[in-house]
MDTraj code that builds the backbone (N, CA, C; nanometers):
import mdtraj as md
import numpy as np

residues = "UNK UNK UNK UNK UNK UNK UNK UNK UNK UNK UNK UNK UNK UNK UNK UNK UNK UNK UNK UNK UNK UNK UNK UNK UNK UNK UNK UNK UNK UNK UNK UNK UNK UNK UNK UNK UNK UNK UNK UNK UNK UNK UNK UNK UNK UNK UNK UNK UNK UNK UNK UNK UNK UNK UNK UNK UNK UNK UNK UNK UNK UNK UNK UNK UNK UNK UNK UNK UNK UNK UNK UNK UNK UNK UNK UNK UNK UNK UNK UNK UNK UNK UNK UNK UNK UNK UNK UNK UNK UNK UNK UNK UNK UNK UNK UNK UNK UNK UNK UNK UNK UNK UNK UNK UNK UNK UNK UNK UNK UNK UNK UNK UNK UNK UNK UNK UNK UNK UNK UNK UNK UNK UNK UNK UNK UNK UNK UNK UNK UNK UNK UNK UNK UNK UNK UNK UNK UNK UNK UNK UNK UNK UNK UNK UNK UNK UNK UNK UNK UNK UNK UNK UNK UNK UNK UNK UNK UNK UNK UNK UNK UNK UNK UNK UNK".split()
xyz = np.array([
    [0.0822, -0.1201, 0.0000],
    [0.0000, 0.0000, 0.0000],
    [0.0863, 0.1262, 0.0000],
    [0.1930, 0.1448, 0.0894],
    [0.2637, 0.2619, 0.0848],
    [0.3736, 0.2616, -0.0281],
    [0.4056, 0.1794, -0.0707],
    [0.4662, 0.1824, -0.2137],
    [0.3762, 0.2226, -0.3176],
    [0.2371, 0.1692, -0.3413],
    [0.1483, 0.2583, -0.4141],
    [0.1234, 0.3928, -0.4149],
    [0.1454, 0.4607, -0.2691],
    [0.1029, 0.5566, -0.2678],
    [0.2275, 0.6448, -0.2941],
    [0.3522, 0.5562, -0.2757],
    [0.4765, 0.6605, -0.3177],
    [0.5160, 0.6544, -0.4546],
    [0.4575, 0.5625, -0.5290],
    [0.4678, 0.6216, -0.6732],
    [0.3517, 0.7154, -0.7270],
    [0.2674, 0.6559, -0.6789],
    [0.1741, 0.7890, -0.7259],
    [0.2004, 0.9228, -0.6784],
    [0.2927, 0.9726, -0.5780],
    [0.3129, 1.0967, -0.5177],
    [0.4118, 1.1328, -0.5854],
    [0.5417, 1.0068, -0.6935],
    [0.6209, 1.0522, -0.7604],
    [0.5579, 1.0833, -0.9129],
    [0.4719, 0.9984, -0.9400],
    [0.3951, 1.0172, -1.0636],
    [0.3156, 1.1891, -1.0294],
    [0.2886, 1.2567, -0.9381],
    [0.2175, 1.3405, -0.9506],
    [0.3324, 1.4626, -0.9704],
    [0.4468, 1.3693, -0.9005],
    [0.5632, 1.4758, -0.8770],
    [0.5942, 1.5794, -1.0906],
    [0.5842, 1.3915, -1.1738],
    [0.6353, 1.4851, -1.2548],
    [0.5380, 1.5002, -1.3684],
    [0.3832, 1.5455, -1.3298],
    [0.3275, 1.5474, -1.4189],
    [0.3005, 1.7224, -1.4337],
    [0.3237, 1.7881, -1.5318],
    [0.2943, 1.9017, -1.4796],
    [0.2171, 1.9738, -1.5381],
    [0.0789, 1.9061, -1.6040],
    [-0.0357, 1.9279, -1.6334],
    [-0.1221, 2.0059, -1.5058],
    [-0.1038, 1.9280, -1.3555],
    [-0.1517, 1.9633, -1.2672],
    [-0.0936, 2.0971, -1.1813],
    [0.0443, 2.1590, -1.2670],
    [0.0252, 2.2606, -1.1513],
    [-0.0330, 2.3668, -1.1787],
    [-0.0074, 2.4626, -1.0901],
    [-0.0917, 2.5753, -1.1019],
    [-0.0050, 2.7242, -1.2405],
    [-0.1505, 2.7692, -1.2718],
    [-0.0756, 2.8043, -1.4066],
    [-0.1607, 2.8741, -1.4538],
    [-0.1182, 2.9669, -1.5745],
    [-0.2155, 3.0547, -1.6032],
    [-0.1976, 3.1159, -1.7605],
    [-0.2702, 3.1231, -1.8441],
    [-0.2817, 3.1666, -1.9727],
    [-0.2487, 3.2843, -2.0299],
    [-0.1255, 3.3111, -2.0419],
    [-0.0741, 3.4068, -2.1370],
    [-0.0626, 3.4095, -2.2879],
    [-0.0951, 3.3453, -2.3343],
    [-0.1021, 3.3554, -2.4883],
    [-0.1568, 3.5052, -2.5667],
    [-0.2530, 3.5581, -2.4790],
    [-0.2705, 3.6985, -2.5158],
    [-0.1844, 3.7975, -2.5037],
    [-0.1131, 3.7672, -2.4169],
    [0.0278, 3.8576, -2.3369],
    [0.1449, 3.8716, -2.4637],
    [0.1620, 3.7302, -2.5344],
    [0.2359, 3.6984, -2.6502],
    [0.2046, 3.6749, -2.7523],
    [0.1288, 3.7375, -2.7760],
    [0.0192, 3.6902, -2.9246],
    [0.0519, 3.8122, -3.0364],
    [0.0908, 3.9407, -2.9835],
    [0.1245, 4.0270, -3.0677],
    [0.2646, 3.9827, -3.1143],
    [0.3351, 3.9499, -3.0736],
    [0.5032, 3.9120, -3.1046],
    [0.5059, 3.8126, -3.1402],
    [0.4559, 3.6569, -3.1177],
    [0.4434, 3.5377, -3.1642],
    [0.3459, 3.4971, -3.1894],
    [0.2297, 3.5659, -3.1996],
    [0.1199, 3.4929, -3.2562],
    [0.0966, 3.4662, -3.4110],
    [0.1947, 3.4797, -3.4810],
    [0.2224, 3.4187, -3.6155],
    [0.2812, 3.2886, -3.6147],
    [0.3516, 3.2372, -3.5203],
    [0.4373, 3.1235, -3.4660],
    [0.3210, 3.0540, -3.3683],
    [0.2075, 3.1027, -3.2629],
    [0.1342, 3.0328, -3.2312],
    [0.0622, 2.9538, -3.3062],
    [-0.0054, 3.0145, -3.3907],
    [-0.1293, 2.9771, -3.4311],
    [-0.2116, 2.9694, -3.3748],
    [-0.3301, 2.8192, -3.3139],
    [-0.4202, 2.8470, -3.2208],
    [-0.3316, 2.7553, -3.0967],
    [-0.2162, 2.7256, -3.0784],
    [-0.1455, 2.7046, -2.9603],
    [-0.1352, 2.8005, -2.8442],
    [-0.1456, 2.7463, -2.7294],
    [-0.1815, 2.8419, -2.6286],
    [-0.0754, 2.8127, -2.5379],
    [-0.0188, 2.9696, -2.4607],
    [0.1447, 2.9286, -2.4230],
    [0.0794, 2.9633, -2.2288],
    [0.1412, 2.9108, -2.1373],
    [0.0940, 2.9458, -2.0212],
    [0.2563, 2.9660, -1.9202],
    [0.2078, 3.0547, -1.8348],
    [0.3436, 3.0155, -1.7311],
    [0.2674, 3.0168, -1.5832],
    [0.3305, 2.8453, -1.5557],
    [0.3352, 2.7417, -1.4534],
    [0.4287, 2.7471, -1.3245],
    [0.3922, 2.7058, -1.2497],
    [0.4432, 2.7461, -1.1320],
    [0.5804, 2.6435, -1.1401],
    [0.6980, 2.6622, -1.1279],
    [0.8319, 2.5985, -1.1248],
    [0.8068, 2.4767, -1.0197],
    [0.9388, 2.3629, -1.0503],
    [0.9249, 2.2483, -0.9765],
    [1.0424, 2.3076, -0.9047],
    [1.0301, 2.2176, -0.7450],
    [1.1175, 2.2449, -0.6562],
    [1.2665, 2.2303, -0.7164],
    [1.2992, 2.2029, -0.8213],
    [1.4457, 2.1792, -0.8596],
    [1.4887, 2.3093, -0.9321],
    [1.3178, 2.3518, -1.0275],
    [1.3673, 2.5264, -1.1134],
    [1.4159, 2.5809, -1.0025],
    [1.3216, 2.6370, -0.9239],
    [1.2897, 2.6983, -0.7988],
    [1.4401, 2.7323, -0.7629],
    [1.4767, 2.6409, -0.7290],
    [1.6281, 2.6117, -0.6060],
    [1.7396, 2.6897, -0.7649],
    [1.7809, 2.6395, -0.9136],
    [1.8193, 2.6687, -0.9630],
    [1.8233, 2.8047, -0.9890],
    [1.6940, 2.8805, -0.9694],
    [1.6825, 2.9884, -0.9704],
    [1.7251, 3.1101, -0.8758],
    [1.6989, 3.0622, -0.7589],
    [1.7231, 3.0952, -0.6356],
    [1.9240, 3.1191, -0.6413],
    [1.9467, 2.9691, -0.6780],
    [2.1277, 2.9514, -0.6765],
    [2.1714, 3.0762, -0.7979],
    [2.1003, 3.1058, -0.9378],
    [2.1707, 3.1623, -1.0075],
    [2.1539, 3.2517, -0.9438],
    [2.0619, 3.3173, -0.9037],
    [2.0243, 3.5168, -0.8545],
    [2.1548, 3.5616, -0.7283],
    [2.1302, 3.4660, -0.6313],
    [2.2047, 3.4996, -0.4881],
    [2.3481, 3.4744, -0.5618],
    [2.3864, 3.5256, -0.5129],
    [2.5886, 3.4988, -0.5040],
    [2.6043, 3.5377, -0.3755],
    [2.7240, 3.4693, -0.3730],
    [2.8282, 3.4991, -0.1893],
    [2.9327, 3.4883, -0.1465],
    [3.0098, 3.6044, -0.1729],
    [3.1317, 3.5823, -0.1589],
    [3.1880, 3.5871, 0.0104],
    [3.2848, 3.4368, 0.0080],
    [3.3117, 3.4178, 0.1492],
    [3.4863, 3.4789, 0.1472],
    [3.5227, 3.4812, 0.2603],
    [3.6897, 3.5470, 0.2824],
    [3.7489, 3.3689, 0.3003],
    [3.8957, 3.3943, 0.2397],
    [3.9772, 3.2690, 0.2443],
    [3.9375, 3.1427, 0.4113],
    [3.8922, 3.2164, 0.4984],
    [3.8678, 3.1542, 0.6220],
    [3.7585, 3.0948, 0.6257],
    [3.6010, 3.1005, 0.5347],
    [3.4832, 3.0703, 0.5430],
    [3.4307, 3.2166, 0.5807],
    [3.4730, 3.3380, 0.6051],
    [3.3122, 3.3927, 0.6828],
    [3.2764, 3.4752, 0.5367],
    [3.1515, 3.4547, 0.5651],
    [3.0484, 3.5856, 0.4557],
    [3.1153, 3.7117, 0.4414],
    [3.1575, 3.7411, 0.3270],
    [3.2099, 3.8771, 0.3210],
    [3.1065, 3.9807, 0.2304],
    [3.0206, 3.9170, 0.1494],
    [2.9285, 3.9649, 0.0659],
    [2.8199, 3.9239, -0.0132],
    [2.6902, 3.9768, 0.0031],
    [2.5562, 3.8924, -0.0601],
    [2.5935, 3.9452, -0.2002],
    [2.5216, 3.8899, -0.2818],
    [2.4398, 4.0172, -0.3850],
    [2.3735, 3.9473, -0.4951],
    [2.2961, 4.0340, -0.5698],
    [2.1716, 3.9335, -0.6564],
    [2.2491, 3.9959, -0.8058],
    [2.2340, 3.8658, -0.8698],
    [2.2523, 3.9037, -0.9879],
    [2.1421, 3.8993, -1.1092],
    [2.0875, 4.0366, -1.1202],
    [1.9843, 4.0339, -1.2156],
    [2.0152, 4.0340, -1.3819],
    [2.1830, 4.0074, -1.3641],
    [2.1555, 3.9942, -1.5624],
    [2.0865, 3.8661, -1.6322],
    [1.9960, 3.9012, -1.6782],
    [1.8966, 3.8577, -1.7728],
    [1.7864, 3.7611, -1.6668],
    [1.8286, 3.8498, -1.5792],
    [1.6884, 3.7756, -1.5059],
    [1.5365, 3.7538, -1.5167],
    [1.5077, 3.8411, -1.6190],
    [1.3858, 3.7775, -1.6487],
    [1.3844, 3.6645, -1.7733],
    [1.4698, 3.6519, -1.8373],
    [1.4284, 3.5453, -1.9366],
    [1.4736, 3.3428, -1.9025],
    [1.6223, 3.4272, -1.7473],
    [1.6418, 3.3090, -1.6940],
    [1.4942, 3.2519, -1.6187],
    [1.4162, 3.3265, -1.5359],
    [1.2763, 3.2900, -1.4905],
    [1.2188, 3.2605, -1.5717],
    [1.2019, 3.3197, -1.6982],
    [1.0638, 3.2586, -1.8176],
    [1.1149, 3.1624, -1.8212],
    [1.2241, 3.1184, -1.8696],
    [1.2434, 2.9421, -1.9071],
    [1.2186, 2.8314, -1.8326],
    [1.2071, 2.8529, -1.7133],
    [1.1386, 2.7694, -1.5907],
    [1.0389, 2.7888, -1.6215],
    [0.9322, 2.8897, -1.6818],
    [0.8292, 2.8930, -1.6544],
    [0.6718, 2.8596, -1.7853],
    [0.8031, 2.8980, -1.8628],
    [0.6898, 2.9127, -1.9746],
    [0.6565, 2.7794, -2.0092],
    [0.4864, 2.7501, -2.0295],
    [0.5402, 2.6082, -2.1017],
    [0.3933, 2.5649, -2.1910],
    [0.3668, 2.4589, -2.2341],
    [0.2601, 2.4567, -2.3583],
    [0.1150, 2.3663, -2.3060],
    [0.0622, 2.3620, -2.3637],
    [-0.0780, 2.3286, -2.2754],
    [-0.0794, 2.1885, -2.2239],
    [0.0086, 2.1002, -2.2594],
    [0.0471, 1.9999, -2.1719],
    [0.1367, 1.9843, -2.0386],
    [0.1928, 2.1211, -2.0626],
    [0.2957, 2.1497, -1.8974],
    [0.4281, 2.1194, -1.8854],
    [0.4436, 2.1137, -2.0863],
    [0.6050, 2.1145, -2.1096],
    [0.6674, 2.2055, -2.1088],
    [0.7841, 2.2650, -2.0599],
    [0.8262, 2.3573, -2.0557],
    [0.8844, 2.3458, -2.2197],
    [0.8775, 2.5284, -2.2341],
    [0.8789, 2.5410, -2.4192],
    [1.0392, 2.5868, -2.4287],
    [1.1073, 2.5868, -2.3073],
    [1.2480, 2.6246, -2.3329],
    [1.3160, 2.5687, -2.2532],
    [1.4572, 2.4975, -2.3163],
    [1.5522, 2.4681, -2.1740],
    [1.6473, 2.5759, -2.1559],
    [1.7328, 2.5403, -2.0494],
    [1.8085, 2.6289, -1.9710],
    [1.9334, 2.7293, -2.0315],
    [1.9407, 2.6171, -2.1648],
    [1.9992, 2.7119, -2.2181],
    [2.0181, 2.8110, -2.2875],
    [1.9080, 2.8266, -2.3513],
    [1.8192, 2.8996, -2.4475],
    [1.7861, 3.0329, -2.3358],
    [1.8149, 3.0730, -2.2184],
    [1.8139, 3.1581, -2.1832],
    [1.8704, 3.2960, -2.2440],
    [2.0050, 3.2703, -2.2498],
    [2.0743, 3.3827, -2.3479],
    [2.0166, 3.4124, -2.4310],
    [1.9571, 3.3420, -2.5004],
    [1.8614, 3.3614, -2.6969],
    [1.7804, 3.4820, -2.6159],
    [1.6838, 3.3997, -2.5122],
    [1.5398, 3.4744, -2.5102],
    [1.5679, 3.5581, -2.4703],
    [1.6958, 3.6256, -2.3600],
    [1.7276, 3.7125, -2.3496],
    [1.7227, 3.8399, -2.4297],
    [1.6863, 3.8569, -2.5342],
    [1.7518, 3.9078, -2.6512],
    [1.5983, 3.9468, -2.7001],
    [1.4840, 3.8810, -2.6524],
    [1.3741, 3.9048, -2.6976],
    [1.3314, 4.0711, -2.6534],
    [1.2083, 4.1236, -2.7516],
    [1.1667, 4.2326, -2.6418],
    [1.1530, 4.2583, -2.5154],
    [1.1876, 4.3100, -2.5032],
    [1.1778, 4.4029, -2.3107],
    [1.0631, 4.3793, -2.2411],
    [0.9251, 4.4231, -2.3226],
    [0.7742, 4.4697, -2.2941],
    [0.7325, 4.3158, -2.3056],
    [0.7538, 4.2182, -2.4024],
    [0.7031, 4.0876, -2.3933],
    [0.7311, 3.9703, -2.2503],
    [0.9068, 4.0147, -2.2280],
    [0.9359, 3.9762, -2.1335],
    [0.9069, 4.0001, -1.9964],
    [0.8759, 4.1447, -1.9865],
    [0.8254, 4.2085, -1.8584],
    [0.6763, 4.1645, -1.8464],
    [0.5925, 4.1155, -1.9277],
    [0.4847, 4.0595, -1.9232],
    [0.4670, 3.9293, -1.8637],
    [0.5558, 3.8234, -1.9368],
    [0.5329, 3.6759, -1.8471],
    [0.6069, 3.7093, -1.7436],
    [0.7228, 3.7806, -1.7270],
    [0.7829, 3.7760, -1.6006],
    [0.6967, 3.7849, -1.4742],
    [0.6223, 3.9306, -1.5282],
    [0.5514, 3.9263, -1.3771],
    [0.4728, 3.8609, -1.3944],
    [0.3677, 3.7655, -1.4234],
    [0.2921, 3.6535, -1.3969],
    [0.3806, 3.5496, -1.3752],
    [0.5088, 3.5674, -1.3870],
    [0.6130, 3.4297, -1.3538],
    [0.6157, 3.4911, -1.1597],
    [0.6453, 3.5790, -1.1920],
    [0.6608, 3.5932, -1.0481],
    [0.5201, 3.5724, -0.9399],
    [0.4532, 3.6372, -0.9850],
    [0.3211, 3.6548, -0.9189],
    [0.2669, 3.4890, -0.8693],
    [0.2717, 3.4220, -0.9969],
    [0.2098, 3.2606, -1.0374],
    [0.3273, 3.1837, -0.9164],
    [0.4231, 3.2216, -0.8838],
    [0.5883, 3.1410, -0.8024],
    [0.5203, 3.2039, -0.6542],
    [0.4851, 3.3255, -0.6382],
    [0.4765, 3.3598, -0.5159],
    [0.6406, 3.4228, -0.4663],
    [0.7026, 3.4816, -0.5986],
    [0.7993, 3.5328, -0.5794],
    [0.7852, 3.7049, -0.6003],
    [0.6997, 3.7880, -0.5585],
    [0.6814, 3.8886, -0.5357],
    [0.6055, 3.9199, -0.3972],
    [0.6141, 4.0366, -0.3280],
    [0.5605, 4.0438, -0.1871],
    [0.4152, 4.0540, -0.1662],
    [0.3821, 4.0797, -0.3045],
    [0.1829, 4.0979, -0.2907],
    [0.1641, 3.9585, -0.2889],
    [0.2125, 3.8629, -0.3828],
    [0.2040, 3.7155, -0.4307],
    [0.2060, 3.5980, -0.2704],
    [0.3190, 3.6135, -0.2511],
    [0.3389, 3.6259, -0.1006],
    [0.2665, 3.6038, -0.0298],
    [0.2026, 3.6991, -0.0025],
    [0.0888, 3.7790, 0.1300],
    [-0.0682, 3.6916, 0.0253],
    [-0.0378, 3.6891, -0.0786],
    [-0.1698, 3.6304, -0.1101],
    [-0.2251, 3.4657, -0.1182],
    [-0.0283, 3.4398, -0.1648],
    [-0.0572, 3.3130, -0.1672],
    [-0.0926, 3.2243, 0.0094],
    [-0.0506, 3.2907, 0.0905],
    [-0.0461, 3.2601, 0.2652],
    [-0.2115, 3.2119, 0.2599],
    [-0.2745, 3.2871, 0.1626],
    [-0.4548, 3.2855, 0.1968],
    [-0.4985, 3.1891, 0.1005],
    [-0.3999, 3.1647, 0.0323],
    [-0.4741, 3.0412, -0.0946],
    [-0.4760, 2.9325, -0.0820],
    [-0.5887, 2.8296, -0.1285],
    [-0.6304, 2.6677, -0.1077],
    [-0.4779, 2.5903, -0.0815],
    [-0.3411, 2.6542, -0.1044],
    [-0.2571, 2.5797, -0.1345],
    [-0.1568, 2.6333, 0.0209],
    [-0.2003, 2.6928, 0.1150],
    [-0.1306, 2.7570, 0.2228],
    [-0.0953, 2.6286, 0.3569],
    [-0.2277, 2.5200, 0.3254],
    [-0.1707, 2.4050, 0.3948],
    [0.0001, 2.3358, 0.3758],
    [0.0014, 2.3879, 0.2560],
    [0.1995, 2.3433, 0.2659],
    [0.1476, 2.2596, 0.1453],
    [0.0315, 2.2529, 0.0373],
    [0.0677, 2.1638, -0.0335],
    [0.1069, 2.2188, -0.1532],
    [0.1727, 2.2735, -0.1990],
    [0.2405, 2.3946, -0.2934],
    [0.2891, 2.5116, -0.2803],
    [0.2120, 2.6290, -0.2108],
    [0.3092, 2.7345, -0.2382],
    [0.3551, 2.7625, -0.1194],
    [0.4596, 2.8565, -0.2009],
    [0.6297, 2.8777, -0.1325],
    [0.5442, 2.9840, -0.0387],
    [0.6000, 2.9416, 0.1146],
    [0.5916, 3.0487, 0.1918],
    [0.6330, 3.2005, 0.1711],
    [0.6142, 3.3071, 0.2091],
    [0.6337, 3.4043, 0.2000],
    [0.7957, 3.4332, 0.2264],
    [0.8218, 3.3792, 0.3742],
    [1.0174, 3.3746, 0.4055],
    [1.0952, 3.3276, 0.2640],
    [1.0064, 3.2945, 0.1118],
    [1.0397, 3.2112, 0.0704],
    [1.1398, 3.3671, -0.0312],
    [1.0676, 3.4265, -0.0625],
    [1.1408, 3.5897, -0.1183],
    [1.2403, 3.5497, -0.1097],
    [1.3386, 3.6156, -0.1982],
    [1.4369, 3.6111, -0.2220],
    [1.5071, 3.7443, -0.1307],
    [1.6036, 3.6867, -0.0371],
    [1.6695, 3.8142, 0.0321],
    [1.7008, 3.9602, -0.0157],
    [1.6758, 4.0458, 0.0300],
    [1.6760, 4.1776, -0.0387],
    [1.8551, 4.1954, -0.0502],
    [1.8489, 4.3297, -0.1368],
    [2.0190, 4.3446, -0.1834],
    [2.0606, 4.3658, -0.0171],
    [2.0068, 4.4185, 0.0714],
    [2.0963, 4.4231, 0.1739],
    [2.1077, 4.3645, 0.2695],
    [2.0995, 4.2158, 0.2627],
    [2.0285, 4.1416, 0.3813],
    [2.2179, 4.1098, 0.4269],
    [2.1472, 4.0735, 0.5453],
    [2.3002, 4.0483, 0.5965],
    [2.2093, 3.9190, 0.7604],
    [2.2963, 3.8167, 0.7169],
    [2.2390, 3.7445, 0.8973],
    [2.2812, 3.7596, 0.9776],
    [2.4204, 3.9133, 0.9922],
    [2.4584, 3.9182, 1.1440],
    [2.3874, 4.0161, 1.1783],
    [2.2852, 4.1338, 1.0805],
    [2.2060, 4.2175, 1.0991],
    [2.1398, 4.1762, 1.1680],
    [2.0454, 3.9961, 1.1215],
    [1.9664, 3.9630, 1.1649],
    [1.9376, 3.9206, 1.2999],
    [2.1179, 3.8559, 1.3156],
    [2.1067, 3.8321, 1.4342],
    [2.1174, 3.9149, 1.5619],
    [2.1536, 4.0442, 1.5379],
    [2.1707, 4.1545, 1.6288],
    [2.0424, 4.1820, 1.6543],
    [1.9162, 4.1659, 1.5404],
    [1.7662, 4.2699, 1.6279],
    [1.7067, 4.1887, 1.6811],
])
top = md.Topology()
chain = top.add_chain()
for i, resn in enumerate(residues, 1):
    res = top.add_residue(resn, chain, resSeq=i)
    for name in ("N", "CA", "C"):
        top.add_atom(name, md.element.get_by_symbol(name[0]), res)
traj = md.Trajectory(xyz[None], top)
C-alpha cells in the first residue's frame, strides 16, 4: 500500500499538467502569434528543482579565504528570461524552453518579457503581494506554495544584521 502511494506521489511529482498556471497567450500573441497559431502558451508554477536553480543563479556569496560571509548580492543579468524558461510552457505542462536557451530569449523584447515575467513571479509567489496572497490560498496548507520567508533576500540582507535585532 505505501509503495502505491509513493509512486503515485512521484507520478504526480512529474506530471505538470496539474500545476498551477495561467494563460498568457494573449500577453504573446502580438510578437508570436504568427508562430502560435491556435497554440496556447501558459506560465506554470516551477518544480522544486527550477525553484532552487533559480534561487542559486540570482544569490551569489562571496566568502573570505577563512569561510566567513564577506558579501551577498543578486545578480539580475537577464533575469527575467532566466525565470521565463522555468516557466513558460505549452498546454500539456512542457516547458517550451531549456536552460539554455536563456541567453537567446534574453535578446527578446523588453515589454514581452516584462509581461510573463511578472505573472512568472506573481504565479511562483515570488513577489511580496504574491506572497501575502498566496499565505490565503487553497494551497497555504503546505501543499504547494512557497511560503512568504520564501522571497528572495533583499540586496541588503546580511544574517549578522539579523542576528543583532
Amino acid at each position: 500500500m505505501i509503495l502505491d502511494l509513493r509512486e503515485q506521489l512521484l507520478r504526480r511529482a512529474v506530471d505538470r499538467r496539474n500545476r498551477n498556471r495561467e494563460d498568457v497567450t494573449d500577453r504573446v500573441r502580438e510578437r508570436w502569434g504568427d508562430l502560435l497559431g491556435e497554440q496556447k502558451v501558459y506560465v506554470q508554477r516551477m518544480s522544486g528543482v527550477a525553484r532552487d536553480l533559480w534561487e542559486t543563479q540570482r544569490v551569489s556569496t562571496i566568502f573570505s579565504p577563512d569561510g566567513k560571509q564577506l558579501r551577498r548580492s543578486i545578480n539580475l543579468v537577464n533575469e527575467r528570461a532566466r525565470l521565463v524558461v522555468k516557466c513558460l510552457a505549452d498546454e500539456s505542462g512542457q516547458l517550451l524552453f531549456m536552460e539554455a536557451d536563456a541567453a537567446t530569449l534574453g535578446e527578446e523584447d523588453a515589454g514581452l518579457l516584462d509581461a510573463v515575467y511578472d505573472v512568472c513571479l506573481r504565479i511562483n509567489g515570488l513577489d511580496s503581494r504574491s506572497a501575502e496572497a498566496l499565505s490565503q490560498s487553497p494551497f497555504a496548507d503546505g501543499s504547494g506554495a512557497p511560503p512568504a520567508s520564501s522571497v528572495a533576500p533583499p540586496l541588503n540582507y546580511s544574517p549578522a544584521a539579523i542576528a543583532t535585532n
